[in-house]
C-alpha positions as protocol buffer text, in pm:
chain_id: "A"
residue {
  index: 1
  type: UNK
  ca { x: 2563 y: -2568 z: 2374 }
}
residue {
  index: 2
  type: UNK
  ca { x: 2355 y: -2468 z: 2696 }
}
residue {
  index: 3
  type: UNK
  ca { x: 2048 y: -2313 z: 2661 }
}
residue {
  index: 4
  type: UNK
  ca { x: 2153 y: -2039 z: 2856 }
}
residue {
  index: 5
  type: UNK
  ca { x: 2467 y: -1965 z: 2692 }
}
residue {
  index: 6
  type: UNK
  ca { x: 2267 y: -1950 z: 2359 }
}
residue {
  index: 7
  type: UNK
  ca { x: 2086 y: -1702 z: 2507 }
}
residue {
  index: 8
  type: UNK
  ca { x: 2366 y: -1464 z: 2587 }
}
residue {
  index: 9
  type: UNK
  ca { x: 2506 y: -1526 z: 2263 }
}
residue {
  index: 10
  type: UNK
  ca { x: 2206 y: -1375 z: 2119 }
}
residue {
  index: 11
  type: UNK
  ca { x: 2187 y: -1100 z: 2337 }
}
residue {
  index: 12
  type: UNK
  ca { x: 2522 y: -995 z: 2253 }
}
residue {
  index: 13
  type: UNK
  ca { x: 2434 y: -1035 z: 1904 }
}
residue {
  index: 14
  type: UNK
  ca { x: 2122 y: -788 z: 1955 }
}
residue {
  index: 15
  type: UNK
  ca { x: 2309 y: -554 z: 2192 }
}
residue {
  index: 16
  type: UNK
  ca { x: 2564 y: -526 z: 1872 }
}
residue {
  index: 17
  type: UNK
  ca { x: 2313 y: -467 z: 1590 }
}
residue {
  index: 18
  type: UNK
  ca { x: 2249 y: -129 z: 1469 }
}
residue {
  index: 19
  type: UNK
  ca { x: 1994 y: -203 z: 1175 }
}
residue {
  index: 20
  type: UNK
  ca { x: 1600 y: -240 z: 1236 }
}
residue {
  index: 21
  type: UNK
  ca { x: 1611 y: -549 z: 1064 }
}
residue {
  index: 22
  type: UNK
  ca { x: 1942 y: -699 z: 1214 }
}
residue {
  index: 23
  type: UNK
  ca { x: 1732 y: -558 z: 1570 }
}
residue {
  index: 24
  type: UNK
  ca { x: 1410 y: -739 z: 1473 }
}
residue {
  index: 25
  type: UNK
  ca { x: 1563 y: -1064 z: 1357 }
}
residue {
  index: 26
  type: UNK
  ca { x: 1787 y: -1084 z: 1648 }
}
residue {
  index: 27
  type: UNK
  ca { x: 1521 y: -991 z: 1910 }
}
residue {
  index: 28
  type: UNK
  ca { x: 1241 y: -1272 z: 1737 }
}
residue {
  index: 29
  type: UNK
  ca { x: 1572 y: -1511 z: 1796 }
}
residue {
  index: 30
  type: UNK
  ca { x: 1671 y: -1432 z: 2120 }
}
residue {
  index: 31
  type: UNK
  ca { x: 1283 y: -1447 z: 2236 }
}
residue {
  index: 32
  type: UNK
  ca { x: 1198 y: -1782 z: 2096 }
}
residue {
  index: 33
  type: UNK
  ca { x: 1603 y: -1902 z: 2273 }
}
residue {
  index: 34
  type: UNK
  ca { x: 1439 y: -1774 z: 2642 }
}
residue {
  index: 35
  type: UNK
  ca { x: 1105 y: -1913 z: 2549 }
}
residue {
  index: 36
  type: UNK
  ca { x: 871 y: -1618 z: 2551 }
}
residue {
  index: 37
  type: UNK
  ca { x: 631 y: -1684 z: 2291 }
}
residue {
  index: 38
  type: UNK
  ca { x: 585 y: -1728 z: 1921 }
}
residue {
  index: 39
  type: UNK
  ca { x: 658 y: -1428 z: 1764 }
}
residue {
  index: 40
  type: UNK
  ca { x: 509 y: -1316 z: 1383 }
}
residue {
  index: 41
  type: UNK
  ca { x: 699 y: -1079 z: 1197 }
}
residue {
  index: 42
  type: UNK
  ca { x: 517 y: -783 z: 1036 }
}
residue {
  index: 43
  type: UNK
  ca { x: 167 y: -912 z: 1125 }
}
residue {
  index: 44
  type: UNK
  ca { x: -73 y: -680 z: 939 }
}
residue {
  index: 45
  type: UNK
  ca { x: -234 y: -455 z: 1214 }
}
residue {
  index: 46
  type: UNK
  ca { x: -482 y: -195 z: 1078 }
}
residue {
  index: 47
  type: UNK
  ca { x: -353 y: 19 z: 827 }
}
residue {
  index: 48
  type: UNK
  ca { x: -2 y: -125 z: 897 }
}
residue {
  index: 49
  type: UNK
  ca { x: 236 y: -426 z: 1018 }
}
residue {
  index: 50
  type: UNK
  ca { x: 355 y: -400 z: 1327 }
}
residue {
  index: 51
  type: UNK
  ca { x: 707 y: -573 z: 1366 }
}
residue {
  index: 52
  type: UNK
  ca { x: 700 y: -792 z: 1601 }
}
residue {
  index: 53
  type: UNK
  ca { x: 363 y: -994 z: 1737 }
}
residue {
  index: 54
  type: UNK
  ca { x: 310 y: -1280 z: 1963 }
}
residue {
  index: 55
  type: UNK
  ca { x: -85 y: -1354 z: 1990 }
}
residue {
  index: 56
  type: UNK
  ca { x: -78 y: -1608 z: 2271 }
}
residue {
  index: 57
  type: UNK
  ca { x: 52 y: -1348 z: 2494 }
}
residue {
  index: 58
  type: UNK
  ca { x: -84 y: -1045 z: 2347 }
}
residue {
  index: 59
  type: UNK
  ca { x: 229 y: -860 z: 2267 }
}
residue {
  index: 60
  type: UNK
  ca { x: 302 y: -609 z: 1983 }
}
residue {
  index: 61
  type: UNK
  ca { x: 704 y: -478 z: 1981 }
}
residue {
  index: 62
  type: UNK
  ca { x: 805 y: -221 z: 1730 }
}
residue {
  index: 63
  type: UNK
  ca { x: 1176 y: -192 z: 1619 }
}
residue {
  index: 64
  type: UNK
  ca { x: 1386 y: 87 z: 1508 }
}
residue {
  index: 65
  type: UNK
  ca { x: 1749 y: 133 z: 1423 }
}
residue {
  index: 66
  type: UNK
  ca { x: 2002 y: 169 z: 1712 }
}
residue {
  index: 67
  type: UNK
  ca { x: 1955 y: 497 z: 1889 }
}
residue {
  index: 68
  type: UNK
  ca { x: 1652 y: 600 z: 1650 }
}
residue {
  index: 69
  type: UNK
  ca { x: 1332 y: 474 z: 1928 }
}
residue {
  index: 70
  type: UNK
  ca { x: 1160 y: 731 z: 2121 }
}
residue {
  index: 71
  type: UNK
  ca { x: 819 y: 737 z: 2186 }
}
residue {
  index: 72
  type: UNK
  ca { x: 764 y: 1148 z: 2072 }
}
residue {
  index: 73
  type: UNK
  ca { x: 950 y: 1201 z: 1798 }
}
residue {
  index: 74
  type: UNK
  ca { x: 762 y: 1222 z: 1477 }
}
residue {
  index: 75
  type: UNK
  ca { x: 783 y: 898 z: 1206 }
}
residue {
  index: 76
  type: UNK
  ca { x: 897 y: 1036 z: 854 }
}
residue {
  index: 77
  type: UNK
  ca { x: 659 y: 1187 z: 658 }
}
residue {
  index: 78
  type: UNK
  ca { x: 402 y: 1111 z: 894 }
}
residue {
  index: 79
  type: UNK
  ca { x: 230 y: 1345 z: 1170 }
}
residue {
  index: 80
  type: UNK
  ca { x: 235 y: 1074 z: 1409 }
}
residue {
  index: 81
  type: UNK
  ca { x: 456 y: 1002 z: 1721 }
}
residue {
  index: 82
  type: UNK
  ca { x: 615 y: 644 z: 1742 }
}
residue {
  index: 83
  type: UNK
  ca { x: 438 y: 609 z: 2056 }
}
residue {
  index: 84
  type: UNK
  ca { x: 101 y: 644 z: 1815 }
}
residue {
  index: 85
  type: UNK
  ca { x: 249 y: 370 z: 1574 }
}
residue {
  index: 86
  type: UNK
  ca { x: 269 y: 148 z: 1876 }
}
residue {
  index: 87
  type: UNK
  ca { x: -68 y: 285 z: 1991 }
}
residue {
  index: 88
  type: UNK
  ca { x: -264 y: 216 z: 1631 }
}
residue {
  index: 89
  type: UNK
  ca { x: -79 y: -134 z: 1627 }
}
residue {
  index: 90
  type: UNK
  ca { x: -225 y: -246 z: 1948 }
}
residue {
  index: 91
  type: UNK
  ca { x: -598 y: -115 z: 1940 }
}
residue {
  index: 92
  type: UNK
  ca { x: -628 y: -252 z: 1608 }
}
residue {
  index: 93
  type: UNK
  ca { x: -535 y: -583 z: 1800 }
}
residue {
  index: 94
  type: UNK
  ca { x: -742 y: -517 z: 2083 }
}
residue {
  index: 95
  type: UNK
  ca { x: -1048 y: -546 z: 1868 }
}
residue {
  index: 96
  type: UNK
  ca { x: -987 y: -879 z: 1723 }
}
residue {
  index: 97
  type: UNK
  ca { x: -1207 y: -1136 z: 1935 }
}
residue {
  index: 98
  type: UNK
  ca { x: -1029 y: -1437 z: 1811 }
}
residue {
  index: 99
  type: UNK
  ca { x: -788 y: -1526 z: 2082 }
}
residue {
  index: 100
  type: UNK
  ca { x: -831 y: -1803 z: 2304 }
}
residue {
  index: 101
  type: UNK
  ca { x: -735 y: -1842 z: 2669 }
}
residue {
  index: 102
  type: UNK
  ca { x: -748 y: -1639 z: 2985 }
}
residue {
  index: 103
  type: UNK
  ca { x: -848 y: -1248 z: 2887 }
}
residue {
  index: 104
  type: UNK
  ca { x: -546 y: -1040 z: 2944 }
}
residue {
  index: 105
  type: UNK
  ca { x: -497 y: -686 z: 2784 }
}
residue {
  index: 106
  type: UNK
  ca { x: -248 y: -655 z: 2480 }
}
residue {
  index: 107
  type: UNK
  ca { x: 113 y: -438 z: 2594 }
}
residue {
  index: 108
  type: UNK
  ca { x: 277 y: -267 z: 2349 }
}
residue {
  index: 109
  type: UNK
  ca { x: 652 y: -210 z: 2333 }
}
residue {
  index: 110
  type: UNK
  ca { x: 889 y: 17 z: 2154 }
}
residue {
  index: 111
  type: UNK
  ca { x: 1278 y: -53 z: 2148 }
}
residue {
  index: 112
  type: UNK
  ca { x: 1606 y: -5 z: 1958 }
}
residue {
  index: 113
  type: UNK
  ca { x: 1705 y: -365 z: 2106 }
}
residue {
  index: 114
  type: UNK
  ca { x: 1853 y: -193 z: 2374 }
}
residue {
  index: 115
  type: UNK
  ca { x: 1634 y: 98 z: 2556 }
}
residue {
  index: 116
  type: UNK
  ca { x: 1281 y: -44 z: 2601 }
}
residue {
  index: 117
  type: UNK
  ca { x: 914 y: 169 z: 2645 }
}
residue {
  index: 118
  type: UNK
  ca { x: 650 y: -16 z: 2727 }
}
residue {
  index: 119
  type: UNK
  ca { x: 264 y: 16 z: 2760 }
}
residue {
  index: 120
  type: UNK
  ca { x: -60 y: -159 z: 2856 }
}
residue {
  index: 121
  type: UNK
  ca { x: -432 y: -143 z: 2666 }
}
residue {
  index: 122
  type: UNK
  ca { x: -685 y: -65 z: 2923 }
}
residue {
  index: 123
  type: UNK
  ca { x: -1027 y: -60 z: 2780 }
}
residue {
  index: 124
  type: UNK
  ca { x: -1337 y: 43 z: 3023 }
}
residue {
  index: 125
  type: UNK
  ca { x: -1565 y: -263 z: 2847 }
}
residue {
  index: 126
  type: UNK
  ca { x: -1268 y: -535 z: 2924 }
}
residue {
  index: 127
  type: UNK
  ca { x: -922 y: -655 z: 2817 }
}
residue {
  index: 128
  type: UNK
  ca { x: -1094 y: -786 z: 2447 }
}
residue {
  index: 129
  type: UNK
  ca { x: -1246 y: -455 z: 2346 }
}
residue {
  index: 130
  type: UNK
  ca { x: -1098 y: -161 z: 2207 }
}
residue {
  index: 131
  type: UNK
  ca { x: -1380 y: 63 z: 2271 }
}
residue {
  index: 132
  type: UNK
  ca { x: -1284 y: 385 z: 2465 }
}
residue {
  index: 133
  type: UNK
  ca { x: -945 y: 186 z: 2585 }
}
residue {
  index: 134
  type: UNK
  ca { x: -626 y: 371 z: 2604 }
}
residue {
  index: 135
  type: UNK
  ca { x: -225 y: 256 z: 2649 }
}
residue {
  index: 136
  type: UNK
  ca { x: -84 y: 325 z: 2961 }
}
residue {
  index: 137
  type: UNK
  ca { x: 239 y: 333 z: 3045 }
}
residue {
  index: 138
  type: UNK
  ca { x: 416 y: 77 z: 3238 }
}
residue {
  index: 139
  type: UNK
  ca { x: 610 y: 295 z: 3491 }
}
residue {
  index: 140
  type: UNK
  ca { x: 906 y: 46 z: 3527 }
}
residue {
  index: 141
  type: UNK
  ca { x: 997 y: 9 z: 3163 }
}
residue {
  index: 142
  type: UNK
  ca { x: 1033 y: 325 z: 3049 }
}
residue {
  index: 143
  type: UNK
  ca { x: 1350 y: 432 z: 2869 }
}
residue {
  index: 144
  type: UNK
  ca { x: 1487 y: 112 z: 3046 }
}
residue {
  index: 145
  type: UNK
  ca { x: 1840 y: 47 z: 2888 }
}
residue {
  index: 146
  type: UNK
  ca { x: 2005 y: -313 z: 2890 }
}
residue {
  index: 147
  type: UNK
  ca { x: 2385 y: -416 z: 2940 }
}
residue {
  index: 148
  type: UNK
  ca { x: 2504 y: -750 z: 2833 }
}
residue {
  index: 149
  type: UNK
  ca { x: 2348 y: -933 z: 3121 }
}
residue {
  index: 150
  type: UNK
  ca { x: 2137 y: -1213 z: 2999 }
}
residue {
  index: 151
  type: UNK
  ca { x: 1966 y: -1272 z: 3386 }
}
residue {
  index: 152
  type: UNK
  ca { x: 1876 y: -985 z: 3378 }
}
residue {
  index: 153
  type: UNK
  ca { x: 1704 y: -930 z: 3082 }
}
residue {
  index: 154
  type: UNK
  ca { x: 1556 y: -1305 z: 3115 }
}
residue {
  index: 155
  type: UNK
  ca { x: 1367 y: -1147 z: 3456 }
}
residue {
  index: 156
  type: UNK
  ca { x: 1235 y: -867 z: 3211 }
}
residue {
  index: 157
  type: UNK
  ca { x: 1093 y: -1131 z: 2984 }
}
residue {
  index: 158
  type: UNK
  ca { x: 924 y: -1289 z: 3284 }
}
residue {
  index: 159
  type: UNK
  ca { x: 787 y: -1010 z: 3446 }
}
residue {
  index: 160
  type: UNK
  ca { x: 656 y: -794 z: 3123 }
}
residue {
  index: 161
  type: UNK
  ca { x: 622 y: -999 z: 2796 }
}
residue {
  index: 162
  type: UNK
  ca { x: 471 y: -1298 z: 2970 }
}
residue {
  index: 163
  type: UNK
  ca { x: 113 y: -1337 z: 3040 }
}
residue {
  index: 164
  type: UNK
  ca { x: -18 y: -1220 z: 3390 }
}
residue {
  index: 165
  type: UNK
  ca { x: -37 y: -1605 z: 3564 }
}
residue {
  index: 166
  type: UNK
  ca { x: 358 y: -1634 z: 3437 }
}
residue {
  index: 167
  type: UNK
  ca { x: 467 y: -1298 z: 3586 }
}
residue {
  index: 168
  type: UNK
  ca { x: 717 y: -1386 z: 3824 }
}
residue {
  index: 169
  type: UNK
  ca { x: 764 y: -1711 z: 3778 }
}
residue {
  index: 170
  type: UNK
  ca { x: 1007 y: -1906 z: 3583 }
}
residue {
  index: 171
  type: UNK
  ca { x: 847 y: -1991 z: 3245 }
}
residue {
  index: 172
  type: UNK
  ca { x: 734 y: -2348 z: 3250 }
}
residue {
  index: 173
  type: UNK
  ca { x: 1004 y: -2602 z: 2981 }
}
residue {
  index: 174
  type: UNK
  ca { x: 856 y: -2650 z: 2624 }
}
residue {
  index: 175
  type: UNK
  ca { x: 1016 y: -3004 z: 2513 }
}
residue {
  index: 176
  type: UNK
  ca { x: 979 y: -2924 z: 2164 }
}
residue {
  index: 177
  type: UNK
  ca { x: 1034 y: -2571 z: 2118 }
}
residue {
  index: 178
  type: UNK
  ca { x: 1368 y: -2643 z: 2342 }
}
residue {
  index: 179
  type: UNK
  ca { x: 1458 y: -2904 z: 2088 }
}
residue {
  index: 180
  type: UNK
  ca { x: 1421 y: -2767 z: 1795 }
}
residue {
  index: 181
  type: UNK
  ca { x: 1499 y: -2388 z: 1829 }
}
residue {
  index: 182
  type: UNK
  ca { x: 1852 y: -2396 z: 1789 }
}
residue {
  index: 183
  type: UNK
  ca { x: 1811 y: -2536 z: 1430 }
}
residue {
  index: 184
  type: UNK
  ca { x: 1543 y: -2298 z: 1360 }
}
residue {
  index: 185
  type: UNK
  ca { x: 1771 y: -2001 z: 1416 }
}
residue {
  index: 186
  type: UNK
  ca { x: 2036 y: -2174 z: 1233 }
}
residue {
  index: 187
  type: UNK
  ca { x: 1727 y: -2251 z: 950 }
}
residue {
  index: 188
  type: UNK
  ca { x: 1633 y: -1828 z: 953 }
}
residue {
  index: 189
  type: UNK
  ca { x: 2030 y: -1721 z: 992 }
}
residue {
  index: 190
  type: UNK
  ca { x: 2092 y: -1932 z: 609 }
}
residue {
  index: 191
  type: UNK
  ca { x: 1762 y: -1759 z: 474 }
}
residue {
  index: 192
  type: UNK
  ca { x: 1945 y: -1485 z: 298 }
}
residue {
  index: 193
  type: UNK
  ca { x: 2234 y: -1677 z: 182 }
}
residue {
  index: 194
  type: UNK
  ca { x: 1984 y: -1942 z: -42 }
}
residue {
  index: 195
  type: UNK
  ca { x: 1667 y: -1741 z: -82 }
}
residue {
  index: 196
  type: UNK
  ca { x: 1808 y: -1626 z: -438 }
}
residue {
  index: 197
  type: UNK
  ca { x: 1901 y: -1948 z: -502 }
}
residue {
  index: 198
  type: UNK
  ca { x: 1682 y: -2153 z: -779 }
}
residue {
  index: 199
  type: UNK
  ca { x: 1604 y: -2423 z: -565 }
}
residue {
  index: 200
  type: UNK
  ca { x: 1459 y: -2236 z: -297 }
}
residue {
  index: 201
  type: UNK
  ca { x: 1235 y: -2033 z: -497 }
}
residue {
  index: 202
  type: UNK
  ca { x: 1096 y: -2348 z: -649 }
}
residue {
  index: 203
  type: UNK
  ca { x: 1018 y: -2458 z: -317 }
}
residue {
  index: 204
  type: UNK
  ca { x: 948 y: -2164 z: -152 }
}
residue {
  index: 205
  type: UNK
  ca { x: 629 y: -2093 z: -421 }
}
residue {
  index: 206
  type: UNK
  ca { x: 488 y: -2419 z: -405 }
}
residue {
  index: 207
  type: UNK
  ca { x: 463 y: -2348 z: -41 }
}
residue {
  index: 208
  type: UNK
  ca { x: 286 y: -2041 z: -75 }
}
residue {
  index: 209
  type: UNK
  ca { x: 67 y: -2183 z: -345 }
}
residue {
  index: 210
  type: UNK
  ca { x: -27 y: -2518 z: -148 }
}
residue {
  index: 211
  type: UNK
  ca { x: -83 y: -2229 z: 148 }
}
residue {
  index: 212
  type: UNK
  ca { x: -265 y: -1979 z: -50 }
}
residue {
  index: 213
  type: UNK
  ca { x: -566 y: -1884 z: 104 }
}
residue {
  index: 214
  type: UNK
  ca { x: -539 y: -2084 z: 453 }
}
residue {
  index: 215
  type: UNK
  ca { x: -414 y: -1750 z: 634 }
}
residue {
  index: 216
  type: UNK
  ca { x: -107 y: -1967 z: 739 }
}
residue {
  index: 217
  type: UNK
  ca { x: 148 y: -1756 z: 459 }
}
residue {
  index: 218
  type: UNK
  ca { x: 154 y: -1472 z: 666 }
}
residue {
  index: 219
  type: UNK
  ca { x: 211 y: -1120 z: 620 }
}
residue {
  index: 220
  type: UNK
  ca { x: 541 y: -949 z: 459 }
}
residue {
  index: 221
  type: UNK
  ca { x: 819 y: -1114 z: 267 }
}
residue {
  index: 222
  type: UNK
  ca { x: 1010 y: -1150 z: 630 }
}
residue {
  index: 223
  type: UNK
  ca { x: 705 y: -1294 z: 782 }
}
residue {
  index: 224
  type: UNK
  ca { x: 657 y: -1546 z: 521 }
}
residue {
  index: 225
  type: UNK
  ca { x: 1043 y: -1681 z: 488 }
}
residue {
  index: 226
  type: UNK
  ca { x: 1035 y: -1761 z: 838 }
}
residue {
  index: 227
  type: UNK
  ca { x: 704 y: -1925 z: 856 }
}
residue {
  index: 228
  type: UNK
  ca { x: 844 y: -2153 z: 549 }
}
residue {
  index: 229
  type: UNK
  ca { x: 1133 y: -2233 z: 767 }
}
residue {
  index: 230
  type: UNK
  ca { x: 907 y: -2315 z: 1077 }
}
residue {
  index: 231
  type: UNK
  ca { x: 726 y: -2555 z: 860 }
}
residue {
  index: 232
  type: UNK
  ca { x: 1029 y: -2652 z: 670 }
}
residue {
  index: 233
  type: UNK
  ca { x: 1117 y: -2761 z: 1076 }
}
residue {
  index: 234
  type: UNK
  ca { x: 792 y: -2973 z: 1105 }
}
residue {
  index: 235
  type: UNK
  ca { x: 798 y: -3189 z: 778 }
}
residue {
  index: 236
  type: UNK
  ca { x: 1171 y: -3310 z: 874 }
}
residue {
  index: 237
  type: UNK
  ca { x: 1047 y: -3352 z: 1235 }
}
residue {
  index: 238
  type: UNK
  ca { x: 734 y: -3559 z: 1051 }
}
residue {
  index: 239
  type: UNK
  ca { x: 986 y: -3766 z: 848 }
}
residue {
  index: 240
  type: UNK
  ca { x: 1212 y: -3850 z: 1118 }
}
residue {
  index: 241
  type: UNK
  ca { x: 896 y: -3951 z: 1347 }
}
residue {
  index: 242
  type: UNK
  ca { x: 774 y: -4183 z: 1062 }
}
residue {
  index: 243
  type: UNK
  ca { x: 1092 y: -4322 z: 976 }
}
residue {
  index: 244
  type: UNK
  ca { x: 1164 y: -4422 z: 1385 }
}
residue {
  index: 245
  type: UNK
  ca { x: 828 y: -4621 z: 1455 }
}
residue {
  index: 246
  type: UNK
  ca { x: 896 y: -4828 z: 1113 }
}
residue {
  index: 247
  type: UNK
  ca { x: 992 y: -5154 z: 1237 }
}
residue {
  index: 248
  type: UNK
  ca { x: 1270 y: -5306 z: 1183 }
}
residue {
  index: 249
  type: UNK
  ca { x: 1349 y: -5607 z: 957 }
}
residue {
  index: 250
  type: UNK
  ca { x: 1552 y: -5857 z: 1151 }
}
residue {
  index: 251
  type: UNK
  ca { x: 1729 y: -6132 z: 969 }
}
């Protein structure tokens, strides 16, 4: 199946959700399908996780259930405003110096899957620091709302989740990651059909335990499943790699 039509497939699927969790998983698939990153799930941030994460780009995106994301109203039991969930989320990634690559400012994004908000850290000491910075809003995202048009929320992608030198321009191909995402959806889609199942909790713990420590894991029972599955992804990749450059006995 196209790449393309994958895509729409998964934006229909997203457009159709209602839960947070249905929203989040089918967002993180429907991202990696147009190529916009590697996304985390619940990546501690702070005093919290925020949802969605992609470091490379510097991208934080907060879910909420279908028709429940606006930026003032008031998180339960909380005094603060979604917009200041998004807002603690990103400084808290602003300050980490870790990153590598070009400095770009982190963007923070709120969105029931369908209506987007969107903001960008500016910090008076530079795009790394969190000292005195501030989100700002990005004028042409808010309250945007998207119909079932997969163009058009590809150009959306490109021109506000991607870093600054990709803004505009078509994102450039990624071999591997075009390769193998469509199992790796299919690989997170059977994740809560087996993860009761006896043989994937045997396997599933001596992953964390081998992992323990490494900061590979990952946050958050979500988090970790799919990580397992991404590396699940690599070892058969490894195997079937091996297995093709064996020679071949000839009679």
């Amino acid at each position: 199946m196209p790449s393309e039509e994958r895509a729409g497939q998964q934006l229909t699927a997203l457009l159709g959700a209602a839960g947070e969790q249905d929203i989040r998983r089918r967002l993180a698939n429907l991202l990696a399908e147009l190529g916009a990153g590697d996304y985390s799930l619940e990546v501690r941030a702070g005093t919290g996780a925020a949802d969605l994460v992609c470091h490379e780009y510097r991208v934080v995106i907060e879910t909420k259930a279908r028709g429940e994301a606006d930026p003032t109203r008031l998180r339960t039991g909380t005094g603060e405003t979604q917009f200041d969930q998004v807002a603690r989320y990103v400084e808290a990634l602003a300050e980490r110096r870790l990153e590598l690559g070009a400095r770009r400012p982190w963007r923070g994004f709120l969105t029931d899957g369908r209506t987007w908000w969107g903001w960008e850290w500016q910090a008076p000491s530079g795009a790394m620091s969190s000292d005195g910075g501030r989100l700002v809003p990005l004028s042409h995202v808010q309250g945007t709302v998207f119909a079932d048009d997969t163009h058009v929320f590809s150009q959306f992608v490109v021109e506000y989740l991607a870093p600054p030198e990709r803004r505009g321009a078509p994102s450039p191909p990624a071999p591997l990651r075009t390769l193998f995402a469509p199992y790796l959806i299919e690989l997170r889609e059977l994740l809560p059909t087996v993860e009761t199942e006896p043989f994937y909790e045997t396997k599933f713990g001596l992953w964390r335990r081998t992992l323990q420590g490494s900061g590979l894991v990952g946050p958050g029972a979500i988090g970790q499943a799919h990580n397992f599955a991404e590396h699940t992804m690599l070892v058969v990749a490894a195997r079937m790699i091996v297995l093709a450059a064996q020679p071949t006995e000839t009679c």
